[in-house]
C-alpha positions in Angstrom: 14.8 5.1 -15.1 11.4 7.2 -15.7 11.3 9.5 -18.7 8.1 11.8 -19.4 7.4 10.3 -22.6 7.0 6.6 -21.3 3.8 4.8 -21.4 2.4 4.0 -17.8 -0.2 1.5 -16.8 -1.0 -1.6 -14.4 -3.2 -4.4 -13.1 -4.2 -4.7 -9.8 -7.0 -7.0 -8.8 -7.7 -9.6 -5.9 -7.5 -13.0 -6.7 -7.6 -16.5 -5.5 -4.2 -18.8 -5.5 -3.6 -22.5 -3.7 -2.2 -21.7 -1.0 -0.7 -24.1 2.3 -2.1 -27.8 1.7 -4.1 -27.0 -1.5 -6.1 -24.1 0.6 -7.7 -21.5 -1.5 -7.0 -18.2 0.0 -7.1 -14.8 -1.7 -4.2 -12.5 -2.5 -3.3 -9.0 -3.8 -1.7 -8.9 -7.0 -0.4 -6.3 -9.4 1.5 -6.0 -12.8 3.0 -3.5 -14.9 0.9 -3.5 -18.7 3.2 -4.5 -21.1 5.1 -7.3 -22.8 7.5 -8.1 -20.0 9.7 -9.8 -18.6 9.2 -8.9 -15.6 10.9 -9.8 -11.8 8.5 -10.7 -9.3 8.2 -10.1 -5.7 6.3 -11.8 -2.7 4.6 -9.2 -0.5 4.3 -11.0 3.2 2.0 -8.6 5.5 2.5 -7.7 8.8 0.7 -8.8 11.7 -1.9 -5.6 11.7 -3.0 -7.5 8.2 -4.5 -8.0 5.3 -4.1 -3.5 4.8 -4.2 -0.9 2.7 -0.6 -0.4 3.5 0.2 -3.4 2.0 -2.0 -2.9 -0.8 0.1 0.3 -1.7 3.1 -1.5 -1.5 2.3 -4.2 -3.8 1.2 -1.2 -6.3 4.2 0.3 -5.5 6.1 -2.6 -6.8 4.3 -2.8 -9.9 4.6 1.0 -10.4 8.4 0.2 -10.4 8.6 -2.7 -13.0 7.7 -6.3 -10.7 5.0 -8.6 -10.7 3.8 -8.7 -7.4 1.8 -10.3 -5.0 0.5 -10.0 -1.2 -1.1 -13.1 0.1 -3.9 -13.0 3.0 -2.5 -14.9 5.4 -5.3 -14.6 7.7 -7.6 -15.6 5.0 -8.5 -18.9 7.0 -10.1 -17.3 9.6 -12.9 -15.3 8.7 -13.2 -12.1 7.4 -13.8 -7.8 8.5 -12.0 -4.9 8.6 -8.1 -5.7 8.3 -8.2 -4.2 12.3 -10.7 -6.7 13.4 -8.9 -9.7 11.9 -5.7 -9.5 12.8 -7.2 -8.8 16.9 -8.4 -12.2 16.2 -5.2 -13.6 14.8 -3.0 -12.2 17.5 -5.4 -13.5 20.0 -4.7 -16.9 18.6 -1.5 -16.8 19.1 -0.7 -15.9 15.1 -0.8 -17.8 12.0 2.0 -21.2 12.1 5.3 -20.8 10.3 4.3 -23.9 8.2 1.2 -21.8 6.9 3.3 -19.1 6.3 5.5 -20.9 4.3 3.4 -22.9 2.4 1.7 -19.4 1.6 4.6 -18.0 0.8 5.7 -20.4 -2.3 2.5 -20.6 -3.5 2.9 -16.7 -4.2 6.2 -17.5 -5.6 5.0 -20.1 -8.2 2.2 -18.0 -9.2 4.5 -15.2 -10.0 7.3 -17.2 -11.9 4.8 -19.1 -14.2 3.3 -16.3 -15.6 4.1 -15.8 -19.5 5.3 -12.2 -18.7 7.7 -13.3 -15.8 11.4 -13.2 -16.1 12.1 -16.2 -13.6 13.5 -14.3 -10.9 11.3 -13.7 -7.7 11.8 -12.0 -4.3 10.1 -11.8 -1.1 9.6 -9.2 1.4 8.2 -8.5 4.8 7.6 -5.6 7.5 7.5 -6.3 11.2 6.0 -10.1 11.5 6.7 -10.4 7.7 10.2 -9.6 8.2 10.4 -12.9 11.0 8.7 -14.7 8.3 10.1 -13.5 5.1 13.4 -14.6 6.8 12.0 -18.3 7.7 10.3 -18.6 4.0 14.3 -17.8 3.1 15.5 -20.5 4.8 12.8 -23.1 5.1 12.1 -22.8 1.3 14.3 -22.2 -2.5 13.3 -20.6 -5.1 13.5 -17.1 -3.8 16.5 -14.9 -5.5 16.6 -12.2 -2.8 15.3 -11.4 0.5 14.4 -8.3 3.0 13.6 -8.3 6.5 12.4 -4.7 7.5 12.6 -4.8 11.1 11.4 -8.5 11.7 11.5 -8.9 15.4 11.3 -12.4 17.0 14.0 -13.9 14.8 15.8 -14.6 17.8 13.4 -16.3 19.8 13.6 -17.6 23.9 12.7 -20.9 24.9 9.9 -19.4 26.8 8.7 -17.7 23.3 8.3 -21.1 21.1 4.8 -22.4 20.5 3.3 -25.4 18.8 2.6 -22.6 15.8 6.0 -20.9 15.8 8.6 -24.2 17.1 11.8 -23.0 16.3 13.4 -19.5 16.3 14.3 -18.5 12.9 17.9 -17.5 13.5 18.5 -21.3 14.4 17.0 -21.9 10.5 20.5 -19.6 9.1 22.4 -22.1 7.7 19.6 -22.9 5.5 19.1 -19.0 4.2 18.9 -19.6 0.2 19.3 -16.9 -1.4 21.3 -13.1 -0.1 19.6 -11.2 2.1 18.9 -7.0 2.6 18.3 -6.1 6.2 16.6 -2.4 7.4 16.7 -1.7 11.3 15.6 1.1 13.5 18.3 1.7 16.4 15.5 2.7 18.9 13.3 -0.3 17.9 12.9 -3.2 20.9 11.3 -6.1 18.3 13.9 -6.4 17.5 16.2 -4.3 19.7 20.0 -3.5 18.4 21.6 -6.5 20.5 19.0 -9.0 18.4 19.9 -7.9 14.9 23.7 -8.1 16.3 23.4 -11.3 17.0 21.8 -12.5 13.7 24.5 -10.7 11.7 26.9 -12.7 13.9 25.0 -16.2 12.8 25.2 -15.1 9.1 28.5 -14.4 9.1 29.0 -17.9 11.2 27.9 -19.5 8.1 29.4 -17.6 5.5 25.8 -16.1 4.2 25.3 -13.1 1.3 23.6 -10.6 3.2 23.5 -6.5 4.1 22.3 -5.3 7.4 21.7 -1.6 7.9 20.9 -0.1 11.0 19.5 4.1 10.9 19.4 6.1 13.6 16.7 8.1 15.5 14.5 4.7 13.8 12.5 2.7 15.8 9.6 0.1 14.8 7.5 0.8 11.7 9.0 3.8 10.1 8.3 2.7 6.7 4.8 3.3 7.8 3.6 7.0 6.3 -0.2 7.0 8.4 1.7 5.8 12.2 3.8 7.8 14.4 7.1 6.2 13.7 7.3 7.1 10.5 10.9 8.6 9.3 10.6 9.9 6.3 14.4 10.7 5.6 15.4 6.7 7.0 12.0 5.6 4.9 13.1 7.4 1.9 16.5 6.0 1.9 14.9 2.1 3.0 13.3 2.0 -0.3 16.0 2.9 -2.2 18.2 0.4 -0.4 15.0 -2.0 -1.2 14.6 -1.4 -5.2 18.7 -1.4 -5.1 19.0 -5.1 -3.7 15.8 -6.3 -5.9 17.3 -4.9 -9.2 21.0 -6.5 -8.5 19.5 -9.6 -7.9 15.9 -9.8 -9.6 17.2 -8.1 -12.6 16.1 -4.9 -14.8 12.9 -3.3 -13.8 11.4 0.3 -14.0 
């Protein structure tokens, strides 16, 4: 809760963490000033990159109380304008799910060691980040909470597996470790409405804490202010739903 007489202020710098294998790659990170303790949450980006939008979002989360951190998961493989590297990326086919993971708790430990950190961490994706942020869930502990915002290629054919991307997420469920926030669009097609169906049926299989919501006259993307899909009513309402889930489960922030 904001009151005009608080005192604002935050961190936000690029900076270099161990990432899959010992790598060195860079990420965003941000951090309200002040004593602490804060929550923390993992930023994964989606596959457009490394972005500004991201970059925002990470503020965002600082603005609202977290420690938080975006890791470059295209860092590997050369740098240029966010635009340029990610053509690169999806010409090859991605990043792997092991990289991503690995990435992934490397943002996590970074977060959960600092002096200022209140032990609880989260992790959240858009679009390819929502696929991964899902797998991280379930291939990984130490996340407290999860969101998936429209993570398409969860449920995965036999003709989509490759030697990066093995095994379709929804077949990693049982493993989910911590509960789970879901944000659809009904007129989205990665995933369309029969997909997300069909992973709330496998989470419910196995007995797993989660939310799904689904919102009309959504499709792909309408978090995203700059795009055509935005929504601002169903983005408004996402973010709420977002800082909701985080503060049951991360604890007090901003």
């Amino acid at each position: 809760m904001y009151t005009t007489d608080m005192y604002e202020g935050m961190l936000a710098e690029t900076i270099t963490i161990q990432g899959h294998n010992g790598d060195s790659i860079n990420a965003y990170f941000a951090r309200p000033l002040g004593p602490g303790q804060f929550p923390g949450v993992v930023l994964v980006h989606h596959m457009p990159g490394w972005d500004e939008w991201y970059k925002e979002a990470t503020r965002k989360f600082a603005h609202h109380g977290y420690t938080a951190i975006c890791p470059n998961l295209y860092y590997r493989d050369g740098h240029g304008t966010p635009e340029d590297v990610a053509a690169m990326i999806r010409g090859a086919g991605g990043v792997s799910d092991d990289q991503v993971v690995g990435d992934m708790a490397a943002g996590r430990d970074y977060l959960r060691n600092l002096p200022y950190a209140n032990g609880k961490v989260g992790i959240i994706g858009t679009c390819s980040g929502g696929r991964q942020t899902f797998l991280v869930a379930c291939r990984s502990t130490g996340f407290d909470a999860a969101v998936d915002c429209w993570g398409g290629r969860v449920v995965m054919s036999k003709d989509e597996l490759t030697s990066k991307q093995p095994v379709a997420p929804i077949d990693y469920t049982k493993d989910l470790s911590c509960p789970l926030l879901g944000l659809f669009g009904e007129d989205d097609q990665s995933p369309p409405p029969d997909q997300v169906a069909q992973h709330e049926e496998e989470l419910k299989k196995h007995g797993k804490n989660y939310e799904f919501h689904m919102y009309p006259n959504a499709g792909h993307g309408f978090f995203y202010y700059d795009r055509p899909m935005y929504r601002q009513e169903q983005a408004v309402d996402g973010w709420q739903k977002v800082f909701a889930f985080f503060g049951k489960h991360l604890g007090p922030s901003a």
